[in-house]
Each structure stands twice: as C-alpha cells, then as structure tokens.
N, C-alpha and C positions, 0 to 999 in steps of 0.2 A: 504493500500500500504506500510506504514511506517513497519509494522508487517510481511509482506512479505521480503523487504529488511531485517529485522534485521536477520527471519531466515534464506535468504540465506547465510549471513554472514556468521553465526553462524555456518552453515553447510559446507561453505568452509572452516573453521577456522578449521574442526574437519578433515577435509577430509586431510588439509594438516600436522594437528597436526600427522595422522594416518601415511601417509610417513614418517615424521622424524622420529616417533617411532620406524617402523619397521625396516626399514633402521639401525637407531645407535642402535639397540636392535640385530640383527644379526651381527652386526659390533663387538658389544661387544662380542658378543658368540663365534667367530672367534677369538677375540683378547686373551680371557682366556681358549678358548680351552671345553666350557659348551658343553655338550650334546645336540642333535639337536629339536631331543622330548622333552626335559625338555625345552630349549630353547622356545620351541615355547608353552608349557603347561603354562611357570611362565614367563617371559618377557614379551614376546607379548602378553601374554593372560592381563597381571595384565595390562598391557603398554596402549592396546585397551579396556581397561577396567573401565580407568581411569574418559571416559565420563560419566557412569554410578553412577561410586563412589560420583562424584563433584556433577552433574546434580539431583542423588535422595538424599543427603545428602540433598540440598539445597531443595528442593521437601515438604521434613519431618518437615525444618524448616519454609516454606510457609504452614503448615497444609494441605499440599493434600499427605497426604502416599498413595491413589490408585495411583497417578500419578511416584509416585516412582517406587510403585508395579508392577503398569502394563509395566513398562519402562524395570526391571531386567526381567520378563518371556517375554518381549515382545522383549527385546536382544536375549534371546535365541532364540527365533523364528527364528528372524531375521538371524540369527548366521546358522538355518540350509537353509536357502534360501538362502542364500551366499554360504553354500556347495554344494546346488543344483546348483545354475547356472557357478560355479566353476566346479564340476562334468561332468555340461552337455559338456564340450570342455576337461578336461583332460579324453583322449583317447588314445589308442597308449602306446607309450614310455613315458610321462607323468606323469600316472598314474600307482602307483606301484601294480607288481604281487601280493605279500603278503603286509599288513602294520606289522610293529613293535609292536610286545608286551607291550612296553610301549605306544607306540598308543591306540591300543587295551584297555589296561588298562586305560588309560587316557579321551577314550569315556565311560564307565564305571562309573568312581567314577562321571562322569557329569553327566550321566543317572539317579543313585541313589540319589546326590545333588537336581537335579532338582524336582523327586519324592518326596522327604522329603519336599521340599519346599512349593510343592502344600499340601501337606496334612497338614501341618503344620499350613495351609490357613483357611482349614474346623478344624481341629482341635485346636485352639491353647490356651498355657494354662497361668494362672494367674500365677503361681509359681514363684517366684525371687529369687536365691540365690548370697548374693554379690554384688547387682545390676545389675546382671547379667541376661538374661531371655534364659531359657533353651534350647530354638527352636534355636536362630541365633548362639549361642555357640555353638549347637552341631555341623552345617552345619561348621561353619569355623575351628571344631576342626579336622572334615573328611577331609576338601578341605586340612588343612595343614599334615593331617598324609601321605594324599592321593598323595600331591606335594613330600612329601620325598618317598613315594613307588617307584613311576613313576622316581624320580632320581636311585633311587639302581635297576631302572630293566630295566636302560636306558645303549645299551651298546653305546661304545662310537665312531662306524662306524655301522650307521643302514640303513637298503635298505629301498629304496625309497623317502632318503634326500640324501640332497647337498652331491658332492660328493669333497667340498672342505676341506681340512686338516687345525687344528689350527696351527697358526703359530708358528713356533718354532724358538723365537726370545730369545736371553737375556732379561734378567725380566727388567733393566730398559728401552730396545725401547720398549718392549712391554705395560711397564704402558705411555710412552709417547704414542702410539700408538692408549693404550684407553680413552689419553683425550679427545683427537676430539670427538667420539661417546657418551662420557660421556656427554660431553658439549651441544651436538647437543639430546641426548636422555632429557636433564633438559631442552634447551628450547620446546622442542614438549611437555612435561611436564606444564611447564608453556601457553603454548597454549592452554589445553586442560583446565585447571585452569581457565582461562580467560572465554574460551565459556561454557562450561559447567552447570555453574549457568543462565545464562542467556537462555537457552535450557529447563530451567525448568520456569521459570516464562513466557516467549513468549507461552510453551505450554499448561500452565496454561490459559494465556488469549484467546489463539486461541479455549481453552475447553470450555469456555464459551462464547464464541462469535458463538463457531460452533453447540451449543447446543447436542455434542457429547457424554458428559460425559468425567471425565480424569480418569477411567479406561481403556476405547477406546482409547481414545487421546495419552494415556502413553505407552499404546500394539502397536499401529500404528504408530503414526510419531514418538513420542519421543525415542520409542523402536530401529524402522530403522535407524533412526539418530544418533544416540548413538552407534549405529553397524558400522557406516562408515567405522572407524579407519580398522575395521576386514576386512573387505569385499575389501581394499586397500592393506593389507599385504597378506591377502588371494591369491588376486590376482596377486600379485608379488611373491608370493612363489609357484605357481606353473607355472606361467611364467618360470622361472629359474629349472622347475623340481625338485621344492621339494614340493611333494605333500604331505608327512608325516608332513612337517612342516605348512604346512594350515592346515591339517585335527587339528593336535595338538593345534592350535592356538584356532581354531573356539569351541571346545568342551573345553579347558581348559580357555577359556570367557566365554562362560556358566556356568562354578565350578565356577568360583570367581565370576559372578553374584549371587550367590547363597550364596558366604560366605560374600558378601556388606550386606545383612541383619545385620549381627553384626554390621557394623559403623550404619545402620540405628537404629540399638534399644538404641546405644549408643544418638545417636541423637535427640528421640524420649522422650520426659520427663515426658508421662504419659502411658499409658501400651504397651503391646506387639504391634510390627510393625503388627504382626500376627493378633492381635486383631482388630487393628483399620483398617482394610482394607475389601473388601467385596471377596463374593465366590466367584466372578466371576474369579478372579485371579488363581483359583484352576483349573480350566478350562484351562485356559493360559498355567500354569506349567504342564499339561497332555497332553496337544496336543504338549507341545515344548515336554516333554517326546517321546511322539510318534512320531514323525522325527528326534529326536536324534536317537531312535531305526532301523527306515527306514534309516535312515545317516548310521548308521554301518551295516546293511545290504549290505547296494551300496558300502561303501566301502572297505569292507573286503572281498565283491566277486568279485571286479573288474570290468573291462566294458564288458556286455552282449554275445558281439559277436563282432569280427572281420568285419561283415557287417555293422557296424555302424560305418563308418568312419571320420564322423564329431562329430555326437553328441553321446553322451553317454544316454541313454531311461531313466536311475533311476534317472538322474539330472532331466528330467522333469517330471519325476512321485514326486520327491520332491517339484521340486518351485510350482506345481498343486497341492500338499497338505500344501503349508503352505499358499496360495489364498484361500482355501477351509478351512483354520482352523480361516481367519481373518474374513469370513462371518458368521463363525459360531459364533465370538467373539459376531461382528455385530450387530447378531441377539439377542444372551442370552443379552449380553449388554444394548442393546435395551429396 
C-alpha cells in the first residue's frame, strides 16, 4: 500500500511538474519572440524531458541500466500513444492541412536518433576516446547539429501553430515580463528534481516484487510515467490549436531521449551504457521507430475523410499498435 501511495505521489508531482513547464516554456517563447517549432523541439521537448534525465541518471547509479534503458525507448513509445490519442480528436480545424518543414524535419532527425539507438543496443562497441564512448556522443552530437537545423528552417509564422505574435515590448518590460515564466519554469524544474529519483528506485522495487523484470518494468510504467509531462502539454497544445507545437514537442522528446545516453555513459563508470544493457531494448527502439514512422504518416496526411467527424481512424490504428508492441515486449521479455 505504502509503494502505491509513494507512486501516486510521484506521479502527481510529475503531472503537475508537466503544467508548469509547458505553460512558463511557451510563456517564454512569446516573451522573446522563439520560433514555434523550435519552441516546442528544444523547450518543451528538453522541459518534459527532464523526468527521464533525473529518473535514468539515478537508475545507472542504482546499477539497473535496463531500467534506464527501457524507461528512454519506452518514452518514446509512450510519446507516440500520446500522439495517437491526441490525433484520435484533432479533427476539423484543429489539425493542420500541411505541417511545417521544420516539423517535418524534426520527426526525422527523431526517426534516425531512435534507429541508431536501437542498433547501437545489438551492436555496441569497446572503443573510448577521451573518456568519451562513441555511440552516446554521436547520438547527442546529431540531436545538437539536428536542434540548430530545425532553428534555421524554422520560419518565424508557420501554419498550423499558435496564431499569437511575440510581443513587441521594450527590452526592459519585456525581460520583466520573463521573470514570472523564468521563475515559475525553475520551480517545475525543481519539481521534477525532487520526483524523478524516486520514480526510479519505487520502480526498481515494484521490479522485483512484480517478478516482471526492469526491462518491462522500465518500457511500461516507468517509460509512461516519465511521459506524463508530454502527454499534458501535448494536450494543451492542441486544445489551443497548435497542433504543430504537440507534434514538435512529442518527437523532439524522443531526440533528447536518445541524446540522455551521453549523461548516462557519463554516469556509468564501467563500460558502455550500450554494453551493459540487454537486446531486448533493441526491440523497444524499432517498434518506437515504427510508430514514429506511422506518427508521420497520420500526420502529414491529415484526417482520413470529412466523415469522420469525431474521431480521426490513424489515432487508433496508433494507440492499437503501440498495445500490440507492449505485448510483444511482454512476450520477448518474458
């Protein structure tokens, strides 16, 4: 019972952590005038991202890197069943005709990130240069080439975001303006600080008490729970009609799940993160692959048909493949 309480806590703490982000993370985007795409690839992405960072740092240093592992591909997972049930209701005017090239772009360099990850799983190698190990360097040197791409192809009024204008204040209301947000994005920050650590040890003990394994345990609960934040701003961004700024968000937390392996190998003081984890994980990272791939399908051709006036079909051919890719975890896992 006591293991229950702690994690619902834990999981309100992240749910509300995920409001304050989103919220003083577009506050500030408004206030200095960022691009809406880029906005939502590096803020919100790194913002809601934040569970993951803390959560498998802490993970690495309790000796369970599966529980790590499985938690970063099991974000992503998570991350495209957030777009599916997102999807399934932006319909209509909602959801944009075309997305934005730097959208585009931005599910892209997640696609490639994630791929390299998984293979990186079966293949990984002994090599150090620097103390540096080859595999999570390369992944964060793409995710950062990848963040400056997506700014210089980000223009600065794109269809299918907000259609509000940054404010055109004098520089000094305007840095008054972004203390609030600043202030209000450090404690959601600090919130996330607090639960984060404890999200990995409760999952650790629940792994073993559930005789699941925390490969499982890391893809399923700790993976979805860790996604909260997303799945909160997701759903407030297209509440408000900006669907480009969810789609951005949920794929550009996928790339930075992929480039937290570097803190993890940093973390890790005896060999590759890559090494000490099992294949199952490589499984994980191909099947988030292949609904990242279904995710840009659904939404770069829009909604089906005008007869579908509730739901949109490709959100549920989503969230029914990513049910069908935790049984398959399930099973291999097993």
């Amino acid at each position: 019972m006591g293991l229950l309480v702690s994690t619902l806590t834990c999981g309100i703490a992240v749910i509300l952590a995920g409001i304050i982000l989103g919220r003083s993370a577009d506050a500030i985007a408004a206030t200095t005038g960022l691009r809406r795409v880029w906005t939502g690839a590096v803020l919100l992405a790194i913002a809601t991202s934040l569970p993951e960072l803390v959560t498998d740092v802490s993970a690495v240093g309790l000796h369970v890197p599966d529980l790590a592992a499985g938690d970063l591909f099991g974000s992503s997972l998570a991350n495209m069943f957030i777009l599916g049930v997102v999807s399934l209701f932006a319909v209509g005017e909602r959801a944009p005709k075309q997305l934005a090239p730097s959208s585009v772009l931005t599910i892209w360099i997640s696609i490639v990130l994630v791929f390299l990850g998984a293979m990186f799983v079966l293949f990984p190698s002994v090599g150090v240069f620097c103390r540096l190990r080859p595999e999570s360097t390369l992944l964060l040197v793409i995710y950062l080439v990848g963040l400056r791409t997506i700014y210089r192809c980000s223009p600065s009024s794109e269809p299918g975001g907000s259609k509000a204008q940054p404010l055109a204040q004098p520089r000094v209301d305007r840095w008054y303006s972004l203390a609030r947000p600043a202030a209000e994005f450090a404690m959601g920050a600090g919130l996330i600080f607090w639960a984060g650590p404890r999200f990995a040890i409760l999952a650790e003990r629940f792994a073993n008490a559930s005789g699941l394994g925390t490969s499982f345990v890391g893809t399923l609960l700790v993976g979805f729970s860790t996604a909260l934040p997303e799945f909160v701003t997701s759903l407030t961004a297209v509440r408000i009609g900006a669907f480009d700024l969810a789609v951005a968000t949920l794929y550009g937390s996928s790339a930075c799940n992929m480039a937290i392996f570097f803190a993890l190998d940093l973390a890790s003081p005896g060999k590759s993160i890559f090494a000490s984890i099992g294949p199952i994980h490589a499984l994980s990272g191909f099947l988030a692959m292949g609904l990242m791939v279904l995710g840009l399908a659904t939404v770069v051709r829009g909604p089906l048909s005008k007869r579908f006036a509730i739901i949109e079909p490709a959100g549920g051919l989503m969230v029914g493949s990513y049910v069908l890719s935790l049984w398959l975890l399930h099973v291999y896992a097993g």
